[in-house]
DRENDO-1510 file (C-alpha; in Angstrom, 1 decimal, always signed):
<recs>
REC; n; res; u; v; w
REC; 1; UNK; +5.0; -17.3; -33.6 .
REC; 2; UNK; +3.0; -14.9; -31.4 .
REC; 3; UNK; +2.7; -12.3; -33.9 .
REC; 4; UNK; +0.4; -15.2; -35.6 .
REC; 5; UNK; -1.5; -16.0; -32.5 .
REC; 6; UNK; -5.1; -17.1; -32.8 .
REC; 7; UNK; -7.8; -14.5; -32.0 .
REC; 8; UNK; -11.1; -15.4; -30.8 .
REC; 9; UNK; -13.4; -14.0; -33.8 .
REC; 10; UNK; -14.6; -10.6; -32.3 .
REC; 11; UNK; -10.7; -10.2; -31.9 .
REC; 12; UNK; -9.8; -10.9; -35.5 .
REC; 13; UNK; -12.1; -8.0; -36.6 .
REC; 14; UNK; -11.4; -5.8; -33.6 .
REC; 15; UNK; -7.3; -6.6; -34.6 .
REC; 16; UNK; -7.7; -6.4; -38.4 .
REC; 17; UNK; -9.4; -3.0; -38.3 .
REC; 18; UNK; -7.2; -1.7; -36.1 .
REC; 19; UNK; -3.7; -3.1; -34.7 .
REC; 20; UNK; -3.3; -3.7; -31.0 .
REC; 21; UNK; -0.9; -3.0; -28.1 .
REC; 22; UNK; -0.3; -5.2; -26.1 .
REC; 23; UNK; +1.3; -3.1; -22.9 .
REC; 24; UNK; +3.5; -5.6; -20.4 .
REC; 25; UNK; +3.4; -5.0; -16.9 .
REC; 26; UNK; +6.8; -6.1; -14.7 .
REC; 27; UNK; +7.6; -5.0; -11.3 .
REC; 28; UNK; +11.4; -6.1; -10.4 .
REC; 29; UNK; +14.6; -7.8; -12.2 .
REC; 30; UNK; +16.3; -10.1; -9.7 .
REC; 31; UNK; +16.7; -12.6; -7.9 .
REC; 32; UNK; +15.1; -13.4; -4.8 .
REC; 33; UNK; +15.6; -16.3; -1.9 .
REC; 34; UNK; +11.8; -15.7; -1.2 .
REC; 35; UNK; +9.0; -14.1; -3.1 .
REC; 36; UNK; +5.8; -13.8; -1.3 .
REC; 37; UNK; +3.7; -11.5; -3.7 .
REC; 38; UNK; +5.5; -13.3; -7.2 .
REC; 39; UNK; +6.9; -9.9; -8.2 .
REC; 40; UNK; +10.4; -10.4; -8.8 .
REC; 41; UNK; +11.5; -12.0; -12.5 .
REC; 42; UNK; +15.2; -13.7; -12.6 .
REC; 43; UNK; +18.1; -11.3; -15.0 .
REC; 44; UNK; +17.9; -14.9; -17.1 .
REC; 45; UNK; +14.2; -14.9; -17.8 .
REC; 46; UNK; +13.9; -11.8; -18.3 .
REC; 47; UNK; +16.3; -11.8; -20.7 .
REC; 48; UNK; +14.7; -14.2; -22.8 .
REC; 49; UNK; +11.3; -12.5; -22.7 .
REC; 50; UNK; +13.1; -9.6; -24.5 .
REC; 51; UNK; +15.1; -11.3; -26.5 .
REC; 52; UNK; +11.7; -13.0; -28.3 .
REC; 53; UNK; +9.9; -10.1; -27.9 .
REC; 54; UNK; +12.4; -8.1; -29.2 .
REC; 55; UNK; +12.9; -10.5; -32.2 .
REC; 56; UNK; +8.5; -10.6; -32.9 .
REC; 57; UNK; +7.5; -7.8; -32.5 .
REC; 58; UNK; +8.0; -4.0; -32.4 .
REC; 59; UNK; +8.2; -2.4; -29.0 .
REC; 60; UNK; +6.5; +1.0; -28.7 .
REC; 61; UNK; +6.3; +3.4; -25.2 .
REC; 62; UNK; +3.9; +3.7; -23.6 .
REC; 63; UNK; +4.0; +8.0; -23.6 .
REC; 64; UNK; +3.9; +7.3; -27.8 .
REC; 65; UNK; +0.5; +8.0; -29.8 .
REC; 66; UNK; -0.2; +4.3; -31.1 .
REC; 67; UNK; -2.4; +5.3; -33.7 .
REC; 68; UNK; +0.6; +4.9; -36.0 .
REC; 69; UNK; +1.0; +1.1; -35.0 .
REC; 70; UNK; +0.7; -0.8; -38.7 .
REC; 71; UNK; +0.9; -4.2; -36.8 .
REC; 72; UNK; +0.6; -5.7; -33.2 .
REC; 73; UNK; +3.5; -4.4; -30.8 .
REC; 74; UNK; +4.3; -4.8; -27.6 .
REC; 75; UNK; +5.0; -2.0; -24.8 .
REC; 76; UNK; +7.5; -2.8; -21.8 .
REC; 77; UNK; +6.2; -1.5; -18.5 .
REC; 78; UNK; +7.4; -1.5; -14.4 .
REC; 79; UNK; +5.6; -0.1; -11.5 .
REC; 80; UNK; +6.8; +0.8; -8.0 .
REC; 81; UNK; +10.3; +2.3; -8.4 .
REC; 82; UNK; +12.4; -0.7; -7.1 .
REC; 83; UNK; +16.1; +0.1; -7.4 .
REC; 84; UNK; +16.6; -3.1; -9.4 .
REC; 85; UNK; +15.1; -1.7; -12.1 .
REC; 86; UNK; +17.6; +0.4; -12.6 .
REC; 87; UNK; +20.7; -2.3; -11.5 .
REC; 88; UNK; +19.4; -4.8; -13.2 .
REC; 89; UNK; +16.8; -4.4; -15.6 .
REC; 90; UNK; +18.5; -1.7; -17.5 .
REC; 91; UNK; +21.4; -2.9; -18.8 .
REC; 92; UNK; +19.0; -6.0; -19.9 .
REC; 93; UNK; +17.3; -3.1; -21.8 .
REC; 94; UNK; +20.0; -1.9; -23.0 .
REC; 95; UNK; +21.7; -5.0; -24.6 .
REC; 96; UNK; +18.1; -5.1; -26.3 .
REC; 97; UNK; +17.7; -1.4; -27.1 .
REC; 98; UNK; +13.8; -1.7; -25.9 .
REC; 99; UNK; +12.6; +1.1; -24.5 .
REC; 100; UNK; +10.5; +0.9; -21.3 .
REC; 101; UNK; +8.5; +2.8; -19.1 .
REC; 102; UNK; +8.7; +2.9; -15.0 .
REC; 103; UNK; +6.1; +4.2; -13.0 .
REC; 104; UNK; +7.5; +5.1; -9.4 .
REC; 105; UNK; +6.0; +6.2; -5.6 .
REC; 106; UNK; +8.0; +8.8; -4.9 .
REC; 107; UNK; +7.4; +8.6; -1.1 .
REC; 108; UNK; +9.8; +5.2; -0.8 .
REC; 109; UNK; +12.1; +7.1; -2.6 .
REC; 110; UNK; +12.1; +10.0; -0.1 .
REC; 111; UNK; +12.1; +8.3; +2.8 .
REC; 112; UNK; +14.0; +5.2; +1.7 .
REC; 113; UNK; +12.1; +3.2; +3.8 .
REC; 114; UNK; +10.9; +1.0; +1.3 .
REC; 115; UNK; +7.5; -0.4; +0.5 .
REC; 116; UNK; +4.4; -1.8; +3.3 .
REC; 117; UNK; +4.7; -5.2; +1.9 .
REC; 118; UNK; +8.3; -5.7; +2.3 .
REC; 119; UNK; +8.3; -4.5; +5.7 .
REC; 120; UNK; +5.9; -6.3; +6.7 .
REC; 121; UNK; +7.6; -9.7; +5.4 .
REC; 122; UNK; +10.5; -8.9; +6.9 .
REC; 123; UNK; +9.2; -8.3; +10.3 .
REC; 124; UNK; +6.8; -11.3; +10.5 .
REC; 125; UNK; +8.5; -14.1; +8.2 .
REC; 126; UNK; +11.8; -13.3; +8.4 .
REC; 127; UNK; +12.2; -11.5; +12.0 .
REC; 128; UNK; +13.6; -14.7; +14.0 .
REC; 129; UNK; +12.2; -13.4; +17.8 .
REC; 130; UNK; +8.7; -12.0; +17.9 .
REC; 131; UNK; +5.6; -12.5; +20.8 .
REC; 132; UNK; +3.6; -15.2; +20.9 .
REC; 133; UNK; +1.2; -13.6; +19.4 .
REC; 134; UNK; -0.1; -10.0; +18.3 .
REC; 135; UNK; -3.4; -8.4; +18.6 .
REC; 136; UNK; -4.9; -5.5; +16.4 .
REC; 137; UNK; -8.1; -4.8; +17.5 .
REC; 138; UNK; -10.6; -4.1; +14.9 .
REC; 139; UNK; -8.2; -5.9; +12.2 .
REC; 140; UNK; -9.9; -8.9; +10.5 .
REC; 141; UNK; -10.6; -11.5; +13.5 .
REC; 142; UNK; -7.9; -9.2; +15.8 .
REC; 143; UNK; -5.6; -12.1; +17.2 .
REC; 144; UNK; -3.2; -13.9; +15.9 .
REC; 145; UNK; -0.8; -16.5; +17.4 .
REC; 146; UNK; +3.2; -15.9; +16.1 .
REC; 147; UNK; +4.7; -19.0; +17.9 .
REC; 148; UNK; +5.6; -21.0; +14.5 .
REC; 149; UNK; +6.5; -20.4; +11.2 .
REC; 150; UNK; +3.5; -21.3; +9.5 .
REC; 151; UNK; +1.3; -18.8; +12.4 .
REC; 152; UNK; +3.8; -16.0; +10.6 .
REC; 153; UNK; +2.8; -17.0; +7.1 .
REC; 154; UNK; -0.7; -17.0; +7.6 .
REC; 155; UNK; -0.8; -13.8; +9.6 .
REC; 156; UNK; +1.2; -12.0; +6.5 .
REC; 157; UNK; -1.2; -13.7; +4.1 .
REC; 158; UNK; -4.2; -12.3; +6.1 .
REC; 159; UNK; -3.0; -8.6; +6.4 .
REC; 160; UNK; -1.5; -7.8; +3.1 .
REC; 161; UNK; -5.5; -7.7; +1.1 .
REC; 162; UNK; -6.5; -5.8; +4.3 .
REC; 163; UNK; -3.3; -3.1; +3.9 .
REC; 164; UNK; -4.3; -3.3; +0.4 .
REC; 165; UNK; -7.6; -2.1; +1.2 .
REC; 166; UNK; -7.0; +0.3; +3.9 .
REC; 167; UNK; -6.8; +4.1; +3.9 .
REC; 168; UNK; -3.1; +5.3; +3.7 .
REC; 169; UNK; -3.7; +6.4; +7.2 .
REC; 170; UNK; -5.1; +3.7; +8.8 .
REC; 171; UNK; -2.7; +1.4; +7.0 .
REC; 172; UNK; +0.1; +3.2; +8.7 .
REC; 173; UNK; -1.6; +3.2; +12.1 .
REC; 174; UNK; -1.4; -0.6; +11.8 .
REC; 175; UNK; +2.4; -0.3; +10.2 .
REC; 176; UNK; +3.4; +1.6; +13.5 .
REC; 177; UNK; +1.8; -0.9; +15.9 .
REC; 178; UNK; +3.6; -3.8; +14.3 .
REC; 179; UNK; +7.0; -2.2; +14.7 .
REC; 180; UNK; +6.2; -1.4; +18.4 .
REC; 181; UNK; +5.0; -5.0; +19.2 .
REC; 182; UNK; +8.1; -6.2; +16.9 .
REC; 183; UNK; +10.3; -4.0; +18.6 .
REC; 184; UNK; +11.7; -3.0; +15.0 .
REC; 185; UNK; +12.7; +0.2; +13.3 .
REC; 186; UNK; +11.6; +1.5; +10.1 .
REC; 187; UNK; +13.7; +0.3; +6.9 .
REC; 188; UNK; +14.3; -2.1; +4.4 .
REC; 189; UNK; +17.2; -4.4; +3.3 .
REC; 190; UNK; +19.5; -3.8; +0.3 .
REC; 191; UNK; +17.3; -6.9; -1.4 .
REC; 192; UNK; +14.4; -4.2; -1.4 .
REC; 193; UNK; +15.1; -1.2; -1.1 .
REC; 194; UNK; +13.4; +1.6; -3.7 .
REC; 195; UNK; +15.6; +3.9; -5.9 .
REC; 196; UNK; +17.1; +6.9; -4.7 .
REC; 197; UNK; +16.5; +10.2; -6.2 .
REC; 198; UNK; +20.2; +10.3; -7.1 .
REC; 199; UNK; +19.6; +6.6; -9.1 .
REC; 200; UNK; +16.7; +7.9; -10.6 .
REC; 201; UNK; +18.0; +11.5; -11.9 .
REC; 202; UNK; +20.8; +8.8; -13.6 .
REC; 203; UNK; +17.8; +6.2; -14.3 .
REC; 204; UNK; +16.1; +8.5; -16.2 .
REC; 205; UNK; +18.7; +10.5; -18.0 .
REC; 206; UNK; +18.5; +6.8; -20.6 .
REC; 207; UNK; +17.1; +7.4; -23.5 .
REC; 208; UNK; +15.3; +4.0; -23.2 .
REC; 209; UNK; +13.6; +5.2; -19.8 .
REC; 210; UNK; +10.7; +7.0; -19.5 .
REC; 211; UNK; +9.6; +7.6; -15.5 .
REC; 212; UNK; +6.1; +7.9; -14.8 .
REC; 213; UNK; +4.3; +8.6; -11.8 .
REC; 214; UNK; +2.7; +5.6; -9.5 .
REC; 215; UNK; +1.3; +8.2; -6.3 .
REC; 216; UNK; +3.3; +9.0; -3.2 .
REC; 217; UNK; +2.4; +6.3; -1.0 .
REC; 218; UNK; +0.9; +3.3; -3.1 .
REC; 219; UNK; -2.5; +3.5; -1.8 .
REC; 220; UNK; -5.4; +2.4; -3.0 .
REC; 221; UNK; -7.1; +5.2; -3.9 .
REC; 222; UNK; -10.9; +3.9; -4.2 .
REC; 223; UNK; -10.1; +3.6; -0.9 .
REC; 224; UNK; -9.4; +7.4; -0.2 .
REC; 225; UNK; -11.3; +10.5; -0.7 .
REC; 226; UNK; -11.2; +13.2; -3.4 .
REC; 227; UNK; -9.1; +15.8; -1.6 .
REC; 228; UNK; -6.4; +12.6; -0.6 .
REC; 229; UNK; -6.6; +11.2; -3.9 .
REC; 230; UNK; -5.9; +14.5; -5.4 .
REC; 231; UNK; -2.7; +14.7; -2.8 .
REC; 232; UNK; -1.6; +11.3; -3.9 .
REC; 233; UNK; -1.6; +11.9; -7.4 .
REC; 234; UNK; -0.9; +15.4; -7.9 .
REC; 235; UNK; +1.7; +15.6; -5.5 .
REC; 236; UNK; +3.3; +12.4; -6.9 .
REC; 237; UNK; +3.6; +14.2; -10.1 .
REC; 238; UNK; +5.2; +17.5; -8.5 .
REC; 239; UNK; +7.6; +15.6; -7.0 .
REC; 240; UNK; +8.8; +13.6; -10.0 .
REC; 241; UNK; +9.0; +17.1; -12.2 .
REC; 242; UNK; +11.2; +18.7; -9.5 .
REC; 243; UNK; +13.7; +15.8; -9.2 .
REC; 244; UNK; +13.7; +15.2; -13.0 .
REC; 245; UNK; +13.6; +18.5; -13.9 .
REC; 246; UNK; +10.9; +17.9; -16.5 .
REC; 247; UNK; +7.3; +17.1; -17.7 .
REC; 248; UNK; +6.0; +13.6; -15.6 .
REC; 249; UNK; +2.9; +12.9; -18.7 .
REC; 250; UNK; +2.3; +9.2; -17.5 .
REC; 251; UNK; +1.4; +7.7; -14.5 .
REC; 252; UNK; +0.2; +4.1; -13.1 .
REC; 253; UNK; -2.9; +3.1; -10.8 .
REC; 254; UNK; -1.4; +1.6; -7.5 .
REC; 255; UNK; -2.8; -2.3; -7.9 .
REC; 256; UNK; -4.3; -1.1; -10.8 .
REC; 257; UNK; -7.8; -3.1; -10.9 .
REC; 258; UNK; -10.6; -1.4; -11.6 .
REC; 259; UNK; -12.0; -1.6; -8.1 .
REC; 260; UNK; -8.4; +0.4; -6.9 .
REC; 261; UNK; -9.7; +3.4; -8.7 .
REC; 262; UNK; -12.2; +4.8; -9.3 .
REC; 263; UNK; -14.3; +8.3; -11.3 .
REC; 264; UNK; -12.9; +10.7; -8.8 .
REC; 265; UNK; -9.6; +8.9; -9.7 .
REC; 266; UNK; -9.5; +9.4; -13.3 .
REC; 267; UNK; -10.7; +12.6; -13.4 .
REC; 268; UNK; -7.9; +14.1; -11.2 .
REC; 269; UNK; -5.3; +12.1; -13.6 .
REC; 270; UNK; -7.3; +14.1; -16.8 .
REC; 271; UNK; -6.7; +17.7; -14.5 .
REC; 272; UNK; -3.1; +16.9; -13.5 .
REC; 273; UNK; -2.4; +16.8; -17.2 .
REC; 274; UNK; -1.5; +13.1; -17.4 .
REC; 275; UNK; -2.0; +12.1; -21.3 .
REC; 276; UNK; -2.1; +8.4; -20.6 .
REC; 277; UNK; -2.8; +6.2; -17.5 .
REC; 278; UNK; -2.2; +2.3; -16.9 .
REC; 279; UNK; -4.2; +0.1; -15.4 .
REC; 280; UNK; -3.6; -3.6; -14.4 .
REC; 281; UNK; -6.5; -5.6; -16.0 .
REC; 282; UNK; -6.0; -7.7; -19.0 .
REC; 283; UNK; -7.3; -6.6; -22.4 .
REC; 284; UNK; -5.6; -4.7; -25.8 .
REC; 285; UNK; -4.7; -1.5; -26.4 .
REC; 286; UNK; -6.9; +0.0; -29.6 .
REC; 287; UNK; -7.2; +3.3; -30.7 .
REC; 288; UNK; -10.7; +3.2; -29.6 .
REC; 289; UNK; -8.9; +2.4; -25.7 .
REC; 290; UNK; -9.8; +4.7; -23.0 .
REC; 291; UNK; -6.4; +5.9; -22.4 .
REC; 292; UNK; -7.1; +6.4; -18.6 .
REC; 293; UNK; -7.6; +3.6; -17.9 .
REC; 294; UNK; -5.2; +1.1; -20.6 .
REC; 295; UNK; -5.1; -2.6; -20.0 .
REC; 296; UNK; -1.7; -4.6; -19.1 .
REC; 297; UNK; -0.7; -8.1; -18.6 .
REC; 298; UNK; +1.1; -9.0; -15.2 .
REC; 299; UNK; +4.1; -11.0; -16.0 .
REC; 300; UNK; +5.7; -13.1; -13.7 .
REC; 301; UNK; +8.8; -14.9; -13.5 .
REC; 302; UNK; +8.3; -17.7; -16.3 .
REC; 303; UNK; +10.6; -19.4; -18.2 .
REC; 304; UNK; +10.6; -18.7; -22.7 .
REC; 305; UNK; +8.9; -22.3; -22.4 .
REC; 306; UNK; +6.0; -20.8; -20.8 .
REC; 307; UNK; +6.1; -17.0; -21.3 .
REC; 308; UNK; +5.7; -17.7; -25.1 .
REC; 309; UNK; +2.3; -19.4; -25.0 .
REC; 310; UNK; +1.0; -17.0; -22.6 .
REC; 311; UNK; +2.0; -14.5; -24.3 .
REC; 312; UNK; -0.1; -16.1; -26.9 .
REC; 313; UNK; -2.8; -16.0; -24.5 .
REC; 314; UNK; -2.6; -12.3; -24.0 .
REC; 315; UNK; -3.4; -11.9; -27.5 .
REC; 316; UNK; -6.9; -13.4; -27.4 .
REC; 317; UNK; -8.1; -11.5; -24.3 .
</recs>
């Protein structure tokens, strides 16, 4: 059983003195015909993780004080704001009565245009007529050849870490150009679109749901400066509080490794008032835990057969 997993020795002291939590980090609930960046888990599987996790261990929130915590537990976690969360994730979470926590962008939701990375999927994998071949000056090696499927792949592999990298602004610069060489619009496809604000007002209104904020835009914000980060986070929260209609206390780093955030980063998430922050490195939860900056583990869409030992895994790390 997990709950016995072996610890590596500094972690049997570290755990003994103190309990840990182990905080889970899930993006979507469906089913998808292709899934480029792994972040979609099937209804079934995810079923099954909650159903063993439900039945092994206690599942906290992640806006709790876990100082409380008398023996390992687990915490349930989504970032992003995809409206499968709320279509099919929830009543998963509901036939389990665990409690989760979902930190959203609010500017997909505003716009409903959906998210960089879907857009650009859909335009250069799944668009059937593009040129021969696209140019962006200044962007990695600048040319690229579209002719064949396989030129589209590798063109989509080579500008998502670059996106991920790249001031909001310049990011959408390059956005904008690939729509006018594409001769596309702005938009997404029922497959993956974000909430709206409607969903999420009825989202969060479940007791099981807690909303957190995840920034406007899903930047990385190492990337920006202080007076942008400060928009990004701040503004993210504002937002959230005046759809909701309440206190936002949570929020989630956009990629979430340490080198997607940084001091300037943490301390605007202290001044917003934000009493706990996730990150998206691997590691425990303790009470000694900076709780700007607490660890998760990425889940992606494994079967029990092979959830179970890495959830083993987890425990050691």
């Amino acid at each position: 059983m997990a709950r016995r997993a072996v610890f590596t020795p500094i972690k049997t002291v570290l755990n003994r003195i103190d309990p840990p939590v182990l905080v889970l980090l899930y993006h979507r609930v469906t089913t998808l015909p292709e899934d480029p960046e792994l972040l979609a888990v099937t209804p079934e599987n995810f079923r099954a993780h909650l159903g063993y996790l439900a039945e092994h261990f206690p599942i906290v929130r992640f806006e709790e004080d876990w100082d409380a915590v008398s023996k390992p537990a687990v915490c349930i976690t989504f970032d992003d704001g995809y409206a499968d969360n709320l279509l099919e994730a929830l009543p998963i979470l509901d036939e389990f009565q665990v409690p989760a926590t979902f930190f959203v962008s609010t500017g997909p939701i505003a716009t409903t245009g959906g998210f960089w990375w879907d857009e650009l999927h859909r335009i250069l994998v799944e668009h059937r007529e593009l040129p021969g071949e696209l140019t962006l000056p200044g962007v990695g090696k600048g040319f690229w050849p579209t002719r064949t499927a396989a030129e589209r792949e590798r063109l989509y592999g080579e500008l998502v870490p670059y996106l991920v990298a790249a001031p909001t602004g310049h990011r959408e610069e390059i956005r904008t150009e690939i729509r006018r060489w594409s001769a596309t619009v702005p938009g997404c496809d029922d497959r993956h679109r974000p909430l709206t604000v409607e969903e999420l007002r009825r989202f969060a209104a479940n007791r099981l749901v807690t909303i957190g904020a995840h920034t406007v835009t899903h930047s990385r914000l190492s990337a920006l400066s202080e007076p942008a980060q400060r928009e990004e986070i701040l503004a993210s929260k504002r937002q959230l509080e005046q759809w909701l209609g309440g206190e936002v206390s949570v929020f989630s780093y956009p990629y979430g490794r340490r080198c997607h955030y940084n001091r300037d980063s943490i301390a605007l998430c202290r001044e917003a008032g934000f009493r706990k922050v996730a990150s998206n490195f691997p590691g425990q939860a303790h009470r000694w835990t900076d709780p700007y900056q607490v660890p998760r583990h990425l889940v992606r869409n494994w079967h029990l057969a092979e959830f179970v030992p890495r959830l083993r895994a987890f425990w050691t790390r």
